[in-house]
TORMIKOL-137784 format. One record per residue (C-alpha): chain; x, y negated, z. Coordinates in pm, 1 decimal, padded with zeros to 6 digits. Last residue first. Example, Ala and Ser with C-alpha at 12.3 -4.5 7.8 and 13.67 -1.06 7.14 Angstrom:
BEGIN
  unit         u         v         w
     A   01367.0   00106.0   00714.0
     A   01230.0   00450.0   00780.0
//
This chain:
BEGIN
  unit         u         v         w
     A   08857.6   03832.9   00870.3
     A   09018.8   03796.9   01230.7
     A   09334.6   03634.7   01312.3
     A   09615.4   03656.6   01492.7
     A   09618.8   04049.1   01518.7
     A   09519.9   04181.8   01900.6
     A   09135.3   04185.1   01813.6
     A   09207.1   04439.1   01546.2
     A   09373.0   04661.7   01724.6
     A   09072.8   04664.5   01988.5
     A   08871.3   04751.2   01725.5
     A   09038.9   04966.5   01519.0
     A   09036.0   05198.3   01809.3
     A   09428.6   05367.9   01809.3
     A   09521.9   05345.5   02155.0
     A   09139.8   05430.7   02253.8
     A   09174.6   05763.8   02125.8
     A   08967.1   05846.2   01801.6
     A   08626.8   05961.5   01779.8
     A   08433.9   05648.2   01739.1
     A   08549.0   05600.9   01400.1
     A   08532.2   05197.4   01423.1
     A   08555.3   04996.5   01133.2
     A   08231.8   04914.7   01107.4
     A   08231.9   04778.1   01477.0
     A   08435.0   04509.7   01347.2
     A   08249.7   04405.8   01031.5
     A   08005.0   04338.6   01283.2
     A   08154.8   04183.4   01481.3
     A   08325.3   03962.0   01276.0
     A   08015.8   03921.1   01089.3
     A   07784.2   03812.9   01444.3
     A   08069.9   03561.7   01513.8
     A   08018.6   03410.0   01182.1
     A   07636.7   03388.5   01224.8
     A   07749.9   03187.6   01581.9
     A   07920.2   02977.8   01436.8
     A   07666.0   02904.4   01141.8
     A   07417.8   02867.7   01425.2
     A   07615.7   02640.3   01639.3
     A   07633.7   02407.8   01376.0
     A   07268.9   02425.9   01259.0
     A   07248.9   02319.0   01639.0
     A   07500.1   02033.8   01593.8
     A   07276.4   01914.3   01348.9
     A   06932.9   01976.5   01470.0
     A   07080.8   01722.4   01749.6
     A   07221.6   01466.0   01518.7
     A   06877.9   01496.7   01371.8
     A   06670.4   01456.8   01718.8
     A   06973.4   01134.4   01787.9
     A   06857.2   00993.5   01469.0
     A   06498.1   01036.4   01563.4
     A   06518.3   00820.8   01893.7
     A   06723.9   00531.3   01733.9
     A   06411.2   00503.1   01457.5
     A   06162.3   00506.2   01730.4
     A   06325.0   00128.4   01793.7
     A   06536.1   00037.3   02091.0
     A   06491.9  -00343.5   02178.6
     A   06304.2  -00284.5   02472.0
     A   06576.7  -00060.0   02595.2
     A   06335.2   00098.6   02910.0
     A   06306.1   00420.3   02639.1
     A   06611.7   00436.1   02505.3
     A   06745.4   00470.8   02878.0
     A   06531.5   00797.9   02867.9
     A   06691.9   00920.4   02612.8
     A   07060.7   00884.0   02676.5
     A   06973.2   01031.9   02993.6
     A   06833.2   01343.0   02812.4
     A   07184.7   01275.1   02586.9
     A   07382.6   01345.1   02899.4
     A   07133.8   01615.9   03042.1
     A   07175.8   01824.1   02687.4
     A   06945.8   01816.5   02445.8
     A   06852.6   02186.3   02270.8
     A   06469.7   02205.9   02221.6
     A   06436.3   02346.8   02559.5
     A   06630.6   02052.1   02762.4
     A   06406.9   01772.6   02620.0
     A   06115.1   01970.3   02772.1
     A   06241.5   02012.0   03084.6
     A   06357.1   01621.1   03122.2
     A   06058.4   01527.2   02977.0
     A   05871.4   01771.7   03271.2
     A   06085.3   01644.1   03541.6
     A   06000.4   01247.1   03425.2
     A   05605.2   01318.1   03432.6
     A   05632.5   01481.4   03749.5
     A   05839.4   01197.7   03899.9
     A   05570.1   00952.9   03786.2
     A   05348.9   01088.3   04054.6
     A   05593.6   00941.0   04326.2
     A   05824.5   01147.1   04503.1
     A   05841.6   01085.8   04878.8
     A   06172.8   01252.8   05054.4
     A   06192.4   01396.5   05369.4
     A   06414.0   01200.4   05685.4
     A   06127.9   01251.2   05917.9
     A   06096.6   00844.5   05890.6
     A   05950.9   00930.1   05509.1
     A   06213.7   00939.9   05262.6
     A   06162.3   00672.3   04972.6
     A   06273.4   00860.5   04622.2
     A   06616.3   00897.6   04423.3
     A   06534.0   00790.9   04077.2
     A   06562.4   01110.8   03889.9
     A   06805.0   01145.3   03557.9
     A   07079.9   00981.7   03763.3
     A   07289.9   01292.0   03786.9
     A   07245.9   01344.4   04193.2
     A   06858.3   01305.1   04141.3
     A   06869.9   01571.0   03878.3
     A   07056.4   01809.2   04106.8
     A   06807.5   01725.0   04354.2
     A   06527.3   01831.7   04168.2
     A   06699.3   02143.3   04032.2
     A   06733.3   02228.7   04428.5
     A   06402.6   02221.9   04452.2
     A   06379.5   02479.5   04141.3
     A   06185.6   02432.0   03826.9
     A   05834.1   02416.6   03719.2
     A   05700.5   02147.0   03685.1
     A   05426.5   02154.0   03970.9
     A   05638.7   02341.8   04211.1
     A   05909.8   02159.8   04194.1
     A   05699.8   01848.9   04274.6
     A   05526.9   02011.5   04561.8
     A   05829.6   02144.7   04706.0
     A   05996.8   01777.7   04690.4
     A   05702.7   01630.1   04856.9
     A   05468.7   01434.3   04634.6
     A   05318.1   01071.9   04725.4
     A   04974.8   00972.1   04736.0
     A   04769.8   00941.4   04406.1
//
C-alpha cells in the first residue's frame, strides 16, 4: 500500500488533521517522511496506531498511559499481565470518579431540595448554602 496523506489518514480514523499532528507533537505518532512538496507520507501502520490511540481514549486512558501502552508493546520483556494491571488501575480510578461524581449528584440534589423557588435571591438556600464551608 502506498503512502497516506494526512487528510486521508484523518479521514479514515476518524479524527481531525490537526488531531494527527497533535499526536505527532506528543510522541504517540512517529512523525512521517514529507514528500519534496514539504507534505507528509503516513504509512498504513499509522491508521492502525490512530485507531488504538482512539480506542484506548474511549474506554477512559489518557494520552500519557496510551503512550505507556504502546511502549509495552515494543518492551519484549512486557508480559499481558503488565497490560491488565494498568486496565484495572484504570477501572479503578474510574469507579473513583464515579463515587465522586455520585456525591456531587447528592449535594445537588439535596441542594435543589431545599429550594422554595419563590423567595428572593438574597435568601435562596442554595446559594446560601454554597457560601458555608462545607456542604452535607
Amino acid at each position: 500500500m502506498e503512502a497516506l496523506s494526512i487528510g486521508q489518514v484523518a479521514l479514515q480514523t476518524g479524527v481531525g488533521v490537526e488531531t494527527v499532528r497533535f499526536y505527532e507533537r506528543r510522541g504517540l505518532l512517529e512523525k512521517p517522511p514529507r514528500k519534496e512538496s514539504g507534505y507528509r507520507q503516513y504509512p498504513p501502520e499509522a491508521i492502525l496506531r490512530l485507531r488504538f490511540i482512539k480506542k484506548a481514549k474511549e474506554v477512559g486512558f489518557s494520552l500519557k498511559e496510551i503512550k505507556e501502552l504502546l511502549w509495552l508493546r515494543l518492551d519484549a520483556t512486557a508480559t499481558c499481565e503488565d497490560v491488565k494491571s494498568r486496565a484495572e488501575a484504570k477501572m479503578l480510578d474510574i469507579e473513583q470518579k464515579i463515587q465522586g461524581l455520585q456525591k456531587m449528584k447528592q449535594a445537588l440534589t439535596d441542594l435543589t431540595a431545599a429550594c422554595s423557588e419563590g423567595g428572593p435571591v438574597s435568601e435562596c438556600p442554595i446559594l446560601q448554602m454554597l457560601e458555608e464551608k462545607e456542604i452535607k
